[in-house]
N, C-alpha and C positions, 0 to 999 in steps of 0.2 A: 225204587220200590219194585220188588218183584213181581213180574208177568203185566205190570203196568198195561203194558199194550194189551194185552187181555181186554181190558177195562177202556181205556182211550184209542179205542179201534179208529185205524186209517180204512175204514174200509165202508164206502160210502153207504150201504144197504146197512150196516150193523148198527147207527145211532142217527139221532134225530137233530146230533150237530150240525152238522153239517146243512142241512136242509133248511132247520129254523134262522140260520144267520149270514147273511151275505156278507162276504167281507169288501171293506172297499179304502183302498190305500189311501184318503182323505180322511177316515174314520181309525186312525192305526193305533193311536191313544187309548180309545174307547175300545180296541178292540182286542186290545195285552190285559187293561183291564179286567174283559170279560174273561181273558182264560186264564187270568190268576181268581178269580173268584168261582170258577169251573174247580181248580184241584182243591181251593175251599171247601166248597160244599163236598167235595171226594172225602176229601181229610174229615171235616166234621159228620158225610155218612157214615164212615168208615169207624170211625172214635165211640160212636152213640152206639152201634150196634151191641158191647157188649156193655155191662153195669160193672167195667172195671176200666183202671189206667190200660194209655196206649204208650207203648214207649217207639219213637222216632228215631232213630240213629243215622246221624248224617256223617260220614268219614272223610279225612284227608278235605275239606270244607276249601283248602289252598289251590285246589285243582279245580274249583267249581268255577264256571263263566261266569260274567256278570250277569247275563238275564234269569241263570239260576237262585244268583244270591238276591237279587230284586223278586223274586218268589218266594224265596223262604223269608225274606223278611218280610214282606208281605202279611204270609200264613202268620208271621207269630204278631205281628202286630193287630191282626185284625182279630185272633182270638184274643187276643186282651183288650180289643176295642168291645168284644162280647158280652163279655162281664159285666161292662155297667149298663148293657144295653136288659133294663129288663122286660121287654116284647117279647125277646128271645129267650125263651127260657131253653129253649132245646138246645141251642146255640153254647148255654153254660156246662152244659154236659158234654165237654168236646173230650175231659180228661185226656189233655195229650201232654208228654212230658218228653220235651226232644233233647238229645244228646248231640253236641258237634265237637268234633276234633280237629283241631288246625296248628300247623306249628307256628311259634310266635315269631319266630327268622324269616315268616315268608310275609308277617302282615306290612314290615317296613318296605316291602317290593311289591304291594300288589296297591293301589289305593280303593279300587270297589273294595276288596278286600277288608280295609280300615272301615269307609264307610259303613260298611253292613255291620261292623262288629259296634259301630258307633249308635248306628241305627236302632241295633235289636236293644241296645242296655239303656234307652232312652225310648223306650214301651210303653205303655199304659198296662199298669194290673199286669205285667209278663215279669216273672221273680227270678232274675239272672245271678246264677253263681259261676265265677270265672273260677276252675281249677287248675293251675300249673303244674305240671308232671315233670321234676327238676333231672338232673342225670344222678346215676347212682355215687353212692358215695363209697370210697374204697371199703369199708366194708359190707357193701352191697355187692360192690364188684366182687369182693370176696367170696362169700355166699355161693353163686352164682358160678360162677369156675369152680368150687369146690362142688355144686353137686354135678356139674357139667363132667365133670371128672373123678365123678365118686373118690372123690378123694376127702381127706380130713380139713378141717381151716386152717389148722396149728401148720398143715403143710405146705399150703398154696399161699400164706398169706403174701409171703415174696416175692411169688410171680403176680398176685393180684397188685401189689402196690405197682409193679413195672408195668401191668395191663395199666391198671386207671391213669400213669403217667402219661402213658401213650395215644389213649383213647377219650382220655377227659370224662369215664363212667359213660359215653351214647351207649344202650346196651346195642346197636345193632352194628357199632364197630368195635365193638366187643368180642362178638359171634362172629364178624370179620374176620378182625384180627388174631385168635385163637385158629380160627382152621385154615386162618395162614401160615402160622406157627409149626402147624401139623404137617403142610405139605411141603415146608423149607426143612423140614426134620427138626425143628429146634423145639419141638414140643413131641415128644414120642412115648410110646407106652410100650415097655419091653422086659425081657426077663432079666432082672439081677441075678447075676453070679454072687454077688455078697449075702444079699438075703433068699436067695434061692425062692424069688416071688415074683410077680410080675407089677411092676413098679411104673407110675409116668417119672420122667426126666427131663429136664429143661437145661439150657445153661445160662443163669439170669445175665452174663456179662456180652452175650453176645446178642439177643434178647434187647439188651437196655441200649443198646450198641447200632442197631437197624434204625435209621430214620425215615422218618415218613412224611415228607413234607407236604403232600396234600391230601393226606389223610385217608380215610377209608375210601377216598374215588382210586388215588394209587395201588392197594391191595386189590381192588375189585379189578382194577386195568389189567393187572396181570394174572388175576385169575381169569378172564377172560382170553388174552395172548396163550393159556397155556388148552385154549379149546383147539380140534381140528380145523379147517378150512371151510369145509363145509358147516361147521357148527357154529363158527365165528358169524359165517358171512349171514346165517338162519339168524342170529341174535343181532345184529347189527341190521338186518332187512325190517326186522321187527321192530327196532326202534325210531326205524324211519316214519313211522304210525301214530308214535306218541306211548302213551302208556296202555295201551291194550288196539287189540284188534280185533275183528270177529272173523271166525272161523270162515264164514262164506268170502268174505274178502278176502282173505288166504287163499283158500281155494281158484278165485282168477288170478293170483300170480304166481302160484308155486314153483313155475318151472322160471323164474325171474332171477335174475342175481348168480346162473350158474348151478343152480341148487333144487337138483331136479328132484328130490324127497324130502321138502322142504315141512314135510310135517312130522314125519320120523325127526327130523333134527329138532324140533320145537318138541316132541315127547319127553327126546333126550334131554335138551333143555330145563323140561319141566323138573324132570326126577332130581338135576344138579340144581334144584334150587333158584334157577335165575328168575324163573317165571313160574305161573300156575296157570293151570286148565280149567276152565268152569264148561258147561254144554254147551258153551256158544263165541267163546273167544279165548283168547289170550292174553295173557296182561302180567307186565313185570312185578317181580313180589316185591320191591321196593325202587323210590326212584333213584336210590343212587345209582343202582345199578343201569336204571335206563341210562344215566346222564354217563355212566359209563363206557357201556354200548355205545353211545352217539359218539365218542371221543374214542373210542377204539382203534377205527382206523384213518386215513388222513382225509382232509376234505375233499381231493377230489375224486376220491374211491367210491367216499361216500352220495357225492353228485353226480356219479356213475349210475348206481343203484337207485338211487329214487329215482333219476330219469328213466328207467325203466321200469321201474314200477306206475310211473303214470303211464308210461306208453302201453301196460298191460290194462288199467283202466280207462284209461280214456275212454274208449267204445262204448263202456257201460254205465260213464258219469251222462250220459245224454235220457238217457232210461230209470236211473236208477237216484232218488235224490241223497240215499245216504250216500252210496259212492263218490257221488256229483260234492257234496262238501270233502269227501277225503282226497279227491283231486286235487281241489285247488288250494286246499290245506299242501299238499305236497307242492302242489306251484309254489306259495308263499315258501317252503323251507328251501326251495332251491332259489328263488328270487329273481327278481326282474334285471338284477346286471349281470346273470350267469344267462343267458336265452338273448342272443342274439338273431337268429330267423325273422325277418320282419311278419310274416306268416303265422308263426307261432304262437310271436308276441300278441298279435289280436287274435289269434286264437284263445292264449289266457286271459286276456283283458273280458272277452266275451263269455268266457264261463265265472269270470269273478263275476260279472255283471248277472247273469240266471241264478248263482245262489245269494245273490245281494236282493234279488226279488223274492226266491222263495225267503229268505229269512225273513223278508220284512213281512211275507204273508204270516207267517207264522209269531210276529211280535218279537223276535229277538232283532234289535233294531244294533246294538252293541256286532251283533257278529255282522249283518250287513253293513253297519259302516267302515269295519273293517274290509270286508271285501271289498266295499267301491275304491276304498283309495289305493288298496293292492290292485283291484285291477286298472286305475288310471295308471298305479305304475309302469303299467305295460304299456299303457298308448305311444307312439314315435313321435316324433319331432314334428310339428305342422299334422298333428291328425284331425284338427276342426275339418281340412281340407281332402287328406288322402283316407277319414275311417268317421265322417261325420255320422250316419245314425249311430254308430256305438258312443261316440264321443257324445251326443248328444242322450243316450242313455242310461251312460255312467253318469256325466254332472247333476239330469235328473232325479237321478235316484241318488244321488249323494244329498241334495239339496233335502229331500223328504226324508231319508234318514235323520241325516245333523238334526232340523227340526222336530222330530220327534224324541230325539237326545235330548235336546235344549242348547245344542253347540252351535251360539246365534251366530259367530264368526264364522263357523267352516260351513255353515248356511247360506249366508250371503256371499259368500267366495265362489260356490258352486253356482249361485243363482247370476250372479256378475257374468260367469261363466256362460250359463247360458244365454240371457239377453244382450251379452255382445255378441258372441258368434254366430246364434239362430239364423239360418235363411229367411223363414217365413214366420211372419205374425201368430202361426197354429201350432207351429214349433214351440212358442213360449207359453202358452196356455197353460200347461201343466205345472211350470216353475211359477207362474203369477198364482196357481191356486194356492202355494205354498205362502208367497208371500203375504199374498189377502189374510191367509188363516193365523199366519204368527204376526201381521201387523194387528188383526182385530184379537186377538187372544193375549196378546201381551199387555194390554192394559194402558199402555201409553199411548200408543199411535192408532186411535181407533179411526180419528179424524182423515188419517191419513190414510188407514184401509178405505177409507170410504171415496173419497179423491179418487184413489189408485182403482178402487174399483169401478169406479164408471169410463176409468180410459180404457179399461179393457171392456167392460161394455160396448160402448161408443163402437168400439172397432169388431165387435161379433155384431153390429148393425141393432143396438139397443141404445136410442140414443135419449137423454134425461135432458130438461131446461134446469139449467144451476141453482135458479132460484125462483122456484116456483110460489104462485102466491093462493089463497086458496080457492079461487073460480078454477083455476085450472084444477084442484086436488078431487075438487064437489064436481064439477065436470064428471072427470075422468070413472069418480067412483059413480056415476048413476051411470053413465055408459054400462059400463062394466055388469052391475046391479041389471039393468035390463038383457043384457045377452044372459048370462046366467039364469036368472030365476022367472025370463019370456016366453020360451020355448021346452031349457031343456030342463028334466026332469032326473029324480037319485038313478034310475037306470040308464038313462042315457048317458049320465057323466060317467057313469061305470063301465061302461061299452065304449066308450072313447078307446081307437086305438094307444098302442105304444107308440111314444115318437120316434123315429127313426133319424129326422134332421140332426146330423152330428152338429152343427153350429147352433141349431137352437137347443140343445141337451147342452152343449157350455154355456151357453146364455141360462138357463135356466139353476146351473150351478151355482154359477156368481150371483146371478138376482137371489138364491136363496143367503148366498154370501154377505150379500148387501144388505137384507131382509133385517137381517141379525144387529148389522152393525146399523141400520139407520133406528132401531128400535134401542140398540144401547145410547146412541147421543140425542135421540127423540126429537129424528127428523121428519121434516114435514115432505119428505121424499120416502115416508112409510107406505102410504096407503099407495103412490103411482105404481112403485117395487109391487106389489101384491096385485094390485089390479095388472101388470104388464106380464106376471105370472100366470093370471087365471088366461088372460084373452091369448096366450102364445100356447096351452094347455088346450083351450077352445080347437083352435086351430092345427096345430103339429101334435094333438097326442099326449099321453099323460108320461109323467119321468116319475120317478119317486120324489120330485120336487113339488109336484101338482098337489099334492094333500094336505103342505104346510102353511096355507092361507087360505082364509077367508074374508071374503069380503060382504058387506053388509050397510045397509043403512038405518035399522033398526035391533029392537034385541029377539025378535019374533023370527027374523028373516035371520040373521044373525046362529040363532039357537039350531033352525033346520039346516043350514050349510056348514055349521062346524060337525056336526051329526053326520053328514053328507062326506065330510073332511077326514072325522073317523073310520067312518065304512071301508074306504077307499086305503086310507093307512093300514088297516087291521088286514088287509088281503094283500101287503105288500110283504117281503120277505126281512125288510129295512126297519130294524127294531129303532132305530134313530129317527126315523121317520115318522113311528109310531108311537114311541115316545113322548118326542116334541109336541104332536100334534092335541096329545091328553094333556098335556100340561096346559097349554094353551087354552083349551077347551074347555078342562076342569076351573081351572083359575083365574080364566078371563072372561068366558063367554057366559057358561052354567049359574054359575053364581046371581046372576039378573033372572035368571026363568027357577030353578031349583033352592031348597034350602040347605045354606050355606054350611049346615050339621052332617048334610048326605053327601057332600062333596067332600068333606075332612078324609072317609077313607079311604076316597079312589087316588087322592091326593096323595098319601101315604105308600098306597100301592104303586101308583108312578113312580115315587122315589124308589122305594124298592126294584123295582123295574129297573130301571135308570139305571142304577149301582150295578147289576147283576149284570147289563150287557156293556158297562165301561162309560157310560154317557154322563161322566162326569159334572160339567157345567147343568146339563139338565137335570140331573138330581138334587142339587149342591139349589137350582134355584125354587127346584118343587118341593123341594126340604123348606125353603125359607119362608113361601108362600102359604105350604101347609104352617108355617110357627106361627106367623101373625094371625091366622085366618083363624085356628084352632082356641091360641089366646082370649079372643076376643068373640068366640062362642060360648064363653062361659067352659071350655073342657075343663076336667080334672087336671089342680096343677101339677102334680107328684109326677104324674106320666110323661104331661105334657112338658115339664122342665128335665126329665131326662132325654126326653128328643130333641127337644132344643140344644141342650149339650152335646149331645151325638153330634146335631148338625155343625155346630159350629168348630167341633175336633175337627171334623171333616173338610170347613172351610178352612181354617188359617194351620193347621197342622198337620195335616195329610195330601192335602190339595195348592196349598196356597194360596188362597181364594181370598187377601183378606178385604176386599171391598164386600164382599157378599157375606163375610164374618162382622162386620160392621153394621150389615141391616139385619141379621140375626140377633145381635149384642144386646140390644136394647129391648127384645123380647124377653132374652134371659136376666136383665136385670126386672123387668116390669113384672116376671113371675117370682122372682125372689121378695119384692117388696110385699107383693101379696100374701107371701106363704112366712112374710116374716124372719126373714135370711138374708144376713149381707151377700151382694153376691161376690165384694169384696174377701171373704174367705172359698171364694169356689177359684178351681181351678183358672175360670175365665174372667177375670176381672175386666171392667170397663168402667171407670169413673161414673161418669155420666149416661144418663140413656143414647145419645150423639149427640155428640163434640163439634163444634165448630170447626175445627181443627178435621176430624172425619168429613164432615161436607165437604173443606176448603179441599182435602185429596181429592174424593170423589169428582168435585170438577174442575180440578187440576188433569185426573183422565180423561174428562169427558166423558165419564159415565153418569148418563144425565137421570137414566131411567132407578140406578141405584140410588139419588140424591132424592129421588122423587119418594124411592123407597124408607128413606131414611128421616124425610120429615114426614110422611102420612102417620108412620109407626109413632114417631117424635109427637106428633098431634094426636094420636089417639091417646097413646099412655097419658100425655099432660089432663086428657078427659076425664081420666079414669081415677087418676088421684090429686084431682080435684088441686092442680096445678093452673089455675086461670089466668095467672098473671103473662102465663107462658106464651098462651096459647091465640093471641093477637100478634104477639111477634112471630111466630111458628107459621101463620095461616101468612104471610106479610111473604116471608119468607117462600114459599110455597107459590105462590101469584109469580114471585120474580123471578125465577126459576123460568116459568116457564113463558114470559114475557123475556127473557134473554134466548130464547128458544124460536123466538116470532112465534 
């Protein structure tokens, strides 16, 4: 999109991004997210401003990254998630109609590639027309060399049939092969002595007679051999780059390669067609010709040249973050078994590893996992021993990439990686956040994040009783209850320094880690977590972890400390934090002191929240919260059952969510019975309100708090339509539940 950066300024004083969002590499999901829903709102500002179509045009779609096509599919999914969304009515006026061109030879070679294309034509509401653009047919080819050559049809049609034999109709080895023709003389335009005119001339037997056995790269090869020295080596420097370059990066290498007027030779360049000029770079007019230029001269000519060309950047990849990825983009084409220097070698291993961080700041998670494993290619023999902090900061950032991939194998190979070799206990803190988060996130092993995380507790000096009973839980919580609401007061928990304790800031990480997960399997190890929260907060300092509990032995006391909860969140910079903290508050706390009618649309507004900064699971459950809560206020059901549908696209088709699709389910069938509607003809079908079959998964994972979700829902509906028979086995059900809970 042109002058983009205009608009998505890097420049910290110019936007309010920067400022409203901390980023933080535990939060990386949530935080790609939020900056695909950033060029969202761009695109649909952009579309509304006028009362006509926007047309998109995306080119050559085969050269895009993957974290680009995980954005455009994004964009078109979510404006056809728009559509039925009718809250948003502004939202349906996005009239955008995009254009993408891709050749079909490269989809078998690329598989993001496949995916995306598989992705976008399995859209909701998005009307996809695939159009194939086939090669010409000889007499097209006809056509086409007859006006190329102002000539007649009746006269060309003979070389046309020997062009199409040769070229197969591509028209750009067409236009090839033609002004190949011209400069072997076998195609000439000259005066007849017979007709005293000036005539073209061919000789088709000699013409038919040329073979070309790798097609238009061979004509391009030698149209390139028949450049100067200087012009070859200007084109062949260029393709060391890829498909374009910018002019300022030219600029620090010009005098590189031998070729001290290295931008005179790219003018020249430009006028013979190889490449074109825009105000800010250079870039081949087609790739064949790139793939030409790279193949032009031999490989180790060409290993010559880019070696000096990084030795012209380097200086400026430590400054400079675009240079800094064209570096090591140039490290990867030369490769780790051409760099022998031991030196060197962790020299590049160490710049793979900086832009393996900034990529992950920035959410492309595809390109930094690419760099970490380039740059462990560079690590030596025994480097735990002779280059251990790099070694140890490539596998951890390998580790939190993979995971945010979802590549659970090359995840746990990195994390192996590191809790074998680690010297110290503080060493592995960073790979165990990784692991806690994809064992509690994966849906299977919550049990087991939970285990795992008190041995790392234990050993950051947080230590828990295994099975605690509940004197100990009543204990702890009235301790707690009296230090908090004894002395201090909403200004003085707000005046609380920062903590500084780097060991209690990881204790306080995990305890919130643990928070989470003792609340998905609904342990009685809930309230110690939260109270060993507030009294370490008392003590060392507030974290952005300090405002996600409260503790409470009433709903009085209860009501002023989540209040106290939010203040605190709402001055932090951690929209996760503050997030979380309204969910909680709106849907667990408020609800006991407020009417439940005045909470439906701060509830809504959290989800919206949610979404907009990436906090996926926290929208996905303020969505579900808001479905039941609103049902069962009597709301309007026309509305209320297209939010419901939203939510549940959102749980098991966009998210995967489908445990928490399963406590929505039964909303949307309980408003369909009402309004008169199978929900059997809706997109989201569910037999029954839930399934026996749904429980038995549910505590199969151990997700005790969504079982708990799924009979209240279960019990209320059987109220509602006057199901009584249900609703002793239901409530029966519900008791043992949490009688297998202790």
């Amino acid at each position: 999109m042109p002058n983009l950066k205009r608009v998505v300024s890097t420049d910290g004083n110019s936007t309010d991004m920067q400022t409203e969002y901390v980023f933080d590499e535990f939060a990386m999901i949530p935080s790609k997210i939020r900056l695909h829903n950033l060029f969202y709102e761009l695109l649909k500002a952009i579309s509304s401003s006028w009362n006509a179509p926007m047309l998109l045009f995306l080119d050559d779609l085969h050269w895009a990254d993957s974290a680009s096509l995980e954005l455009i599919a994004f964009l078109i999914d979510e404006m056809g998630a728009s559509i039925a969304d009718d809250s948003a009515p502004a939202v349906r006026s996005t009239n955008v109609f995009i254009v993408c061109t891709v050749r079909t030879n490269e989809v078998d070679n690329s598989r993001d590639l496949a995916d995306f294309l598989q992705q976008i034509r399995s859209c909701h509401n998005v009307a996809f027309t695939d159009m194939a653009l086939q090669d010409l047919s000889p007499d097209d080819v006809n056509v086409m060399i007859s006006e190329a050559l102002c000539y007649s049809q009746r006269l060309t049609r003979s070389l046309a049939g020997i062009v199409h034999q040769k070229t197969e109709g591509n028209p750009f080895f067409i236009k090839e092969f033609l002004n190949d023709l011209t400069v072997e003389n076998l195609l000439v335009y000259r005066f007849s002595e017979k007709t005293w005119e000036w005539d073209w001339e061919w000789d088709e037997e000699l013409i038919e007679s040329r073979t070309i056995s790798d097609g238009v790269a061979e004509i391009l090869t030698r149209k390139l051999l028949r450049l100067s020295k200087d012009q070859l080596s200007g084109i062949v420097m260029l393709s060391c780059f890829g498909s374009e370059v910018s002019l300022e990066v030219l600029a620090l290498v010009k005098s590189s390669s031998g070729n001290s007027d290295i931008m005179n030779t790219l003018d020249f360049l430009a006028q013979a067609r190889f490449v074109e000029r825009s105000d800010e770079k250079y870039c081949f007019v087609h790739d064949m010709i790139l793939h030409s230029a790279q193949g032009a001269v031999d490989e180790n000519e060409r290993m010559i040249i880019m070696k000096e060309l990084l030795q012209a950047l380097l200086p400026h990849g430590y400054s400079d973050d675009t240079i800094l990825f064209i570096v090591v983009d140039l490290i990867s084409r030369v490769g780790a078994d051409r760099v022998h220097d031991s030196e060197t070698r962790l020299l590049y291993a160490q710049l793979h590893l900086t832009a393996a961080k900034k990529a992950t700041n920035t959410t492309d998670f595809a390109s930094a996992s690419t760099c970490v494993k380039r740059g462990i290619s560079f690590l030596p023999v025994g480097h735990w021993e002779s280059s251990y902090r790099l070694s140890l900061g490539l596998f951890n950032q390998s580790a939190l990439v993979e995971w945010a991939l979802g590549n659970t194998e090359q995840m746990m190979r990195s994390l192996d990686e590191v809790f074998n070799n680690a010297n110290r206990f503080e060493d592995t803190l960073r790979a165990a956040h990784v692991k806690v988060a994809y064992l509690r996130m994966s849906g299977n092993f919550v049990s087991e994040a939970f285990a795992y995380g008190f041995q790392v507790l234990e050993q950051l000096g947080e230590s828990f009783p295994a099975a605690p009973d509940n004197g100990i839980v009543v204990q702890e919580m009235l301790g707690t209850k009296q230090l908090v609401t004894g002395s201090l007061n909403e200004s003085k928990l707000r005046s609380l320094p920062e903590m500084t304790d780097s060991t209690k800031k990881e204790a306080m990480a995990f305890l919130e880690e643990m928070l989470r997960c003792s609340y998905q399997i609904q342990s009685i190890h809930l309230p110690l977590l939260a109270c060993r929260m507030v009294r370490i907060s008392l003590q060392y300092g507030l974290t952005k972890s300090s405002c996600v509990v409260s503790v409470f032995s009433d709903f009085s006391e209860g009501y002023s400390l989540a209040k106290i909860s939010m203040s605190i969140a709402g001055s932090d910079q951690d929209k996760r934090v503050l997030c979380s903290m309204l969910t909680i508050t709106y849907a667990m706390i408020n609800i006991w002191k407020e009417p439940i009618q005045a909470i439906l649309p701060q509830l809504k507004d959290v989800y919206n929240m949610s979404l907009k900064y990436g906090l996926i699971d926290n929208a996905l459950s303020t969505g579900m919260l808001h479905a039941y809560r609103a049902l069962f206020t009597g709301s309007l059901l026309k509305p209320c059952s297209k939010e419901v549908a939203l939510y549940m696209r959102n749980n098991l088709e966009r998210h995967k969510r489908r445990l928490m699709h399963l406590c929505v389910a039964p909303i949307f069938n309980g408003i369909s019975c009402l309004r008169g509607i199978s929900s059997k003809s809706g997109a989201y079908n569910v037999d029954e309100f839930v399934t026996e079959k749904h429980l038995a998964e549910a505590l199969r994972n151990k997700e005790t708090t969504f079982c708990e979700c799924m009979l209240a829902i279960k019990l209320m509906c059987s109220f509602i339509f006057r199901r009584l028979d249900e609703i002793k086995p239901i409530a029966r059900q519900y008791l043992e539940l949490f009688e297998r809970q202790g």
